[in-house]
C-alpha positions in Angstrom: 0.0 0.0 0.0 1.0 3.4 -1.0 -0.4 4.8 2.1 -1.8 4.3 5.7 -5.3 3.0 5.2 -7.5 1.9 8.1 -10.2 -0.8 7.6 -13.6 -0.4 8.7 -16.6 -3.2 8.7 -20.2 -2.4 9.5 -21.3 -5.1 11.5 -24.1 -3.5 13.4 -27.6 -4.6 11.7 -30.2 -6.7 13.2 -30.8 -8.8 10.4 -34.7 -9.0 10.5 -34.8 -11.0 7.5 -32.9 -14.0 8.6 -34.3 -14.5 11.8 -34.7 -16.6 13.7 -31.1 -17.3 13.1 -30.0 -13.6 14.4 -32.1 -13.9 17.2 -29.4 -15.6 19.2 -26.3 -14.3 17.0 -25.0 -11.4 15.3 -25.2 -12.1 11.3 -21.7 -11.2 11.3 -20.4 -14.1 13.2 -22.7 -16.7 11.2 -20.4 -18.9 10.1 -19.0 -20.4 6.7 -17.0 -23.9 6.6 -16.9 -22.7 10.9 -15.2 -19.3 10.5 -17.3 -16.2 11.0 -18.4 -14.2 7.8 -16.8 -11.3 9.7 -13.5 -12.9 9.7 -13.2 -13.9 6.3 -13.4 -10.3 6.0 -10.6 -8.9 8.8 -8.4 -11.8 7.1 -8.9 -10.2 3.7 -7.7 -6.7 5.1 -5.2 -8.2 6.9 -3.8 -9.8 3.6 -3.2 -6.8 2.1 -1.6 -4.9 4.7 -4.2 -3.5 7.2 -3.6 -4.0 10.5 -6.2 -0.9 12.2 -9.4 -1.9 11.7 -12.9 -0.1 13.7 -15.6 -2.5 14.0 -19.4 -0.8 14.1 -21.6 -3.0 16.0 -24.8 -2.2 17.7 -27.2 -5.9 17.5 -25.8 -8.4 19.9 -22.5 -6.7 20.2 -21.4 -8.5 23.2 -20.7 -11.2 20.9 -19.2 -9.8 18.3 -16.4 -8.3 20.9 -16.4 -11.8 22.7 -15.1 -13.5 19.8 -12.8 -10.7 18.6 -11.0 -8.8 21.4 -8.6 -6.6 20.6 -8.2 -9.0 17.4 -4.1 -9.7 18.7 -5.1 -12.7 17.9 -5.2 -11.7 14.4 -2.1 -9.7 14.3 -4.5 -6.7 14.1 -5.8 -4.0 16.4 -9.6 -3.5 16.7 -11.6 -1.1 18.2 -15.3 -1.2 18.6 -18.1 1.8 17.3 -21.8 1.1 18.7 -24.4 3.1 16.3 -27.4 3.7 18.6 -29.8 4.1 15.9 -30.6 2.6 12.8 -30.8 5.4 10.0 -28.9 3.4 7.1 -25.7 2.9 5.8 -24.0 6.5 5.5 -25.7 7.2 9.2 -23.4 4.3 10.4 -20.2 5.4 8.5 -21.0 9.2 9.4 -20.6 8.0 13.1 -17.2 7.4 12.3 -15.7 10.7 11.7 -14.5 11.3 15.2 -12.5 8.1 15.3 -11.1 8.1 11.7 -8.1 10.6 10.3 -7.3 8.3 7.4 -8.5 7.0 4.0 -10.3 3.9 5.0 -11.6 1.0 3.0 -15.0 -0.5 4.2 -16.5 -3.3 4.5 -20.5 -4.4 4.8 -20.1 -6.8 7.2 -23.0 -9.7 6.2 -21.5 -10.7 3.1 -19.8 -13.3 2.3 -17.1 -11.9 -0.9 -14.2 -13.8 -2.6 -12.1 -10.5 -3.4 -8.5 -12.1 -4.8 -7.6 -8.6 -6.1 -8.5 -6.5 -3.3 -4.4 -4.8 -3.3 -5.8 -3.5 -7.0 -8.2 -1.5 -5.2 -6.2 0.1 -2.7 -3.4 0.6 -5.0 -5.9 2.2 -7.7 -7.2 4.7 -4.9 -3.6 5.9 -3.7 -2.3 6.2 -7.6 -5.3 8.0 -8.9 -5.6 10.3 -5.8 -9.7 9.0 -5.7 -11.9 10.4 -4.0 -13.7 7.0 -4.1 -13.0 3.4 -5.5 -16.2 1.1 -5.8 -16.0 -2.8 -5.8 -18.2 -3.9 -8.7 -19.0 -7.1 -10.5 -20.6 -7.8 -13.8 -23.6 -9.0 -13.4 -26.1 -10.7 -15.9 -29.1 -11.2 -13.6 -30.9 -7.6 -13.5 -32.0 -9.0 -10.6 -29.6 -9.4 -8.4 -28.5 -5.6 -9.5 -31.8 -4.5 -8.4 -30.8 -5.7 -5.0 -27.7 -3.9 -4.6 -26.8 -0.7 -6.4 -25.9 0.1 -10.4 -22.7 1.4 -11.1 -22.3 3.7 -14.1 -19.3 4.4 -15.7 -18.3 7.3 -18.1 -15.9 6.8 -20.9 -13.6 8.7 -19.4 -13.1 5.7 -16.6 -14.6 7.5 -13.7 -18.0 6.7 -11.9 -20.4 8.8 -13.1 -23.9 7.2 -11.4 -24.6 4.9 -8.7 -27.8 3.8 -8.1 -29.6 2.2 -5.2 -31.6 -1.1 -5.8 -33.1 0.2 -9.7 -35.6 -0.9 -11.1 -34.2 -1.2 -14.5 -30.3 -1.3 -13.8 -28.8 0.9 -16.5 -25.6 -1.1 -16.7 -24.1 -4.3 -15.5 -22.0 -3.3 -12.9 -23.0 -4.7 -9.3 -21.5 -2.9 -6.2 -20.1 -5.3 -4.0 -20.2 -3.7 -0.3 -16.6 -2.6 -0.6 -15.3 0.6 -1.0 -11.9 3.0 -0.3 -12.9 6.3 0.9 -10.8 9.4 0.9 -11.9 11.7 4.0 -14.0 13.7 2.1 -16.6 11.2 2.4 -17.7 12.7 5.6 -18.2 16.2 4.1 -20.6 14.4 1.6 -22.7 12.5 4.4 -23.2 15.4 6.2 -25.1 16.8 3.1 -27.1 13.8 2.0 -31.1 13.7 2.5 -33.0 10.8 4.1 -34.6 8.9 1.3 -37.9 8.5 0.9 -37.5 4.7 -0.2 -36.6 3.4 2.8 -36.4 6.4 4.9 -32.6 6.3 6.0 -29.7 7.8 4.8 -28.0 5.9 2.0 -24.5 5.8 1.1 -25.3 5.9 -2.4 -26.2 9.0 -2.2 -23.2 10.4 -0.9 -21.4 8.7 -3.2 -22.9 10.8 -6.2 -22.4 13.9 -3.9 -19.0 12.9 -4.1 -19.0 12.7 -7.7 -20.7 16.1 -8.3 -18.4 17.6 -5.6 -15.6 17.0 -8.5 -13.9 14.1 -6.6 -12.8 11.1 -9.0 -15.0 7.9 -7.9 -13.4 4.9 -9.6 -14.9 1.5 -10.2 -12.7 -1.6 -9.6 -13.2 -5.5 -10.7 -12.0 -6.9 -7.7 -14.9 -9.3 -6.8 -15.5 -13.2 -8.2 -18.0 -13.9 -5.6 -20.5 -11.9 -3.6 -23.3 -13.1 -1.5 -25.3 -11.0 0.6 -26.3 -13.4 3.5 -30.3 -11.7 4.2 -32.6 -14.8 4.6 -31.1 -18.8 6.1 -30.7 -20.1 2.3 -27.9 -17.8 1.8 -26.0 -19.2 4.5 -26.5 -22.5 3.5 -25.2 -22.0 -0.4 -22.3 -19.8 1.2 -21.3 -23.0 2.8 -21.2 -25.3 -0.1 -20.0 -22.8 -2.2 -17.6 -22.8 0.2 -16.7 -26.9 0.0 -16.8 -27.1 -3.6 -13.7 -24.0 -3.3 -11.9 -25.9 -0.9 -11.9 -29.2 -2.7 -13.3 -30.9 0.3 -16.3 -33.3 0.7 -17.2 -31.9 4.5 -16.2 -29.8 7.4 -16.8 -31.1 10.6 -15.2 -29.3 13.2 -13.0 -30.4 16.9 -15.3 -32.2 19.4 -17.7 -34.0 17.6 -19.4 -36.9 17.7 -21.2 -39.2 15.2 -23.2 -42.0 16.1 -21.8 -45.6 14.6 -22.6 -45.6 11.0 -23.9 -41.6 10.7 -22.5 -40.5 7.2 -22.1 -36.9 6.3 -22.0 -35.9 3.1 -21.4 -32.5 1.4 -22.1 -30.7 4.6 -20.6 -28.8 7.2 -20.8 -29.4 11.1 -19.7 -27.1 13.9 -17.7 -27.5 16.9 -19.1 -29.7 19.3 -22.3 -31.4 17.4 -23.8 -34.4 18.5 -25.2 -36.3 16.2 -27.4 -39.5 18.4 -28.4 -41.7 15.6 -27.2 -43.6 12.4 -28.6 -41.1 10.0 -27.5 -39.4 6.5 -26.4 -35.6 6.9 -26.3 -34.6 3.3 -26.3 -30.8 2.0 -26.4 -29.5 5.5 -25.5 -27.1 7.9 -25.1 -28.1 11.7 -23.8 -24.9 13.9 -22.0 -25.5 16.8 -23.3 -26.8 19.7 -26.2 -28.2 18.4 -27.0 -32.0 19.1 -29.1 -33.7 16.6 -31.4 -36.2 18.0 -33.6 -37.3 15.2 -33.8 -40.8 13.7 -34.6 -39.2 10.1 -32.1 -38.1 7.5 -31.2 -34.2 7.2 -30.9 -33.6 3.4 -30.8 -29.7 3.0 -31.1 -28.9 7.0 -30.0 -25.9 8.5 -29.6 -27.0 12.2 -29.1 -24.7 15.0 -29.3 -25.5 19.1 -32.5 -23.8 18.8 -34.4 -24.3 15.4 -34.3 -26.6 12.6 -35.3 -25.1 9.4 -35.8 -27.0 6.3 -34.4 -25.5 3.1 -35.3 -27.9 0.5 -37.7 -25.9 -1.0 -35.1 -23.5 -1.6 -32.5 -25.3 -3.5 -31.1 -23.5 -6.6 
């Protein structure tokens, strides 16, 4: 890196839409192959040089600092932000301005990203002087640009438009939930309206403040994979997306124990599962803790120590 960049992660949201999984845990510390989202995503800034990183946390926080610390253990230094209240994206990096004197590059914190290239974007934003540098993705599925934000580029190379979840997504560039932010950021927040979509402030918006402040917004191919983790089946792919990248037929993590002739197949378990009976655990998600005492076959379970929920009707 060119220059001292600190690394920020919003990990503050409720998740609503994937309870009753986040009733008992923070999204961010749902876990993938048994690591937590959220550290998939300190190891990525880690990899590429940052060592600072702020944490904003707010839903369940105690857990979030439980598992972290100080992150020493990561050979980084973390500090923890609460937001309060819930008033969107920009509202939760606007909180920041006290803490943060330094470029910073951002993280949503519930999603799960394969980002190989990440040192591209940091290195783009220190040699272009940006203002701005946007993850993106091509995307084919309008849909799944309608869920995120559009990302318009001008021929010149620059960002011109970003849009939040279109309707009709004027090009096929997908932001990701990553960004590089100069400081000026923070001037732009102050000055951006509450929308009246979903009545919060969106950082979106800021961004094309940005823009039409004259700062140079750049877009940067950085992503392969990018999956917003909002409702249980998301978790689920993650994880065999997950097994099919690591070449392995099943996780099953330290302290576990299978009943004589249990088979798991294509599935992950957690630290300390119990599994009581001879039965097939294929497709499947077990989170820690949990013991299994059914005598029927899980095929496309997601099993916690408080819910089963059955995601066969779901599969892709």
């Amino acid at each position: 890196m060119n220059g001292k960049m600190i690394g920020v992660i919003l990990a503050a949201g409720q998740g609503s839409r994937i309870e009753p999984l986040s009733i008992y845990r923070p999204k961010p510390l749902l876990p993938v192959c048994n690591k937590p989202i959220l550290q998939y995503q300190l190891e990525d800034m880690r990899r590429i040089g940052i060592r600072e990183v702020i944490l904003v946390v707010g839903h369940l926080k105690e857990g979030i600092v439980s598992r972290f610390g100080d992150g020493a253990w990561l050979g980084m230094h973390i500090t923890y932000v609460e937001q309060k209240e819930k008033l969107g994206i920009a509202h939760a990096v606007g909180q920041l301005e006290p803490y943060v004197n330094d470029p910073f590059l951002l993280f949503l914190g519930d999603i799960f990203m394969m980002a190989p290239r990440l040192g591209e974007m940091v290195d783009m934003f220190w040699e272009r002087k940006a203002g701005a540098v946007l993850a993106v993705k091509r995307e084919e599925d309008p849909a799944r640009i309608s869920r995120n934000f559009a990302v318009v580029v001008h021929p010149s190379g620059t960002v011109s438009r970003v849009i939040e979840k279109p309707r009709c997504p004027p090009s096929n560039l997908k932001g990701c939930g990553i960004y590089a932010f100069d400081l000026s950021i923070f001037d732009a927040i102050r000055r951006t309206p509450r929308t009246a979509q979903r009545d919060e402030y969106e950082l979106t918006n800021s961004i094309q403040i940005l823009i039409e402040d004259g700062y140079p917004v750049y877009p940067a191919e950085v992503v392969d994979m990018d999956v917003n983790v909002t409702v249980a089946k998301d978790l689920l792919e993650c994880n065999l997306e997950q097994l099919k990248r690591l070449g392995v037929d099943s996780v099953i993590g330290e302290g576990v124990t299978l009943a004589e002739g249990a088979r798991v197949q294509n599935s992950v378990l957690g630290d300390g599962v119990v599994i009581k009976h001879p039965i097939l655990i294929q497709d499947s998600l077990i989170l820690s803790g949990t013991v299994v005492d059914t005598p029927h076959d899980l095929v496309r379970q997601l099993v916690t120590p408080e819910v089963t929920l059955d995601l066969r009707e779901t599969a892709p």
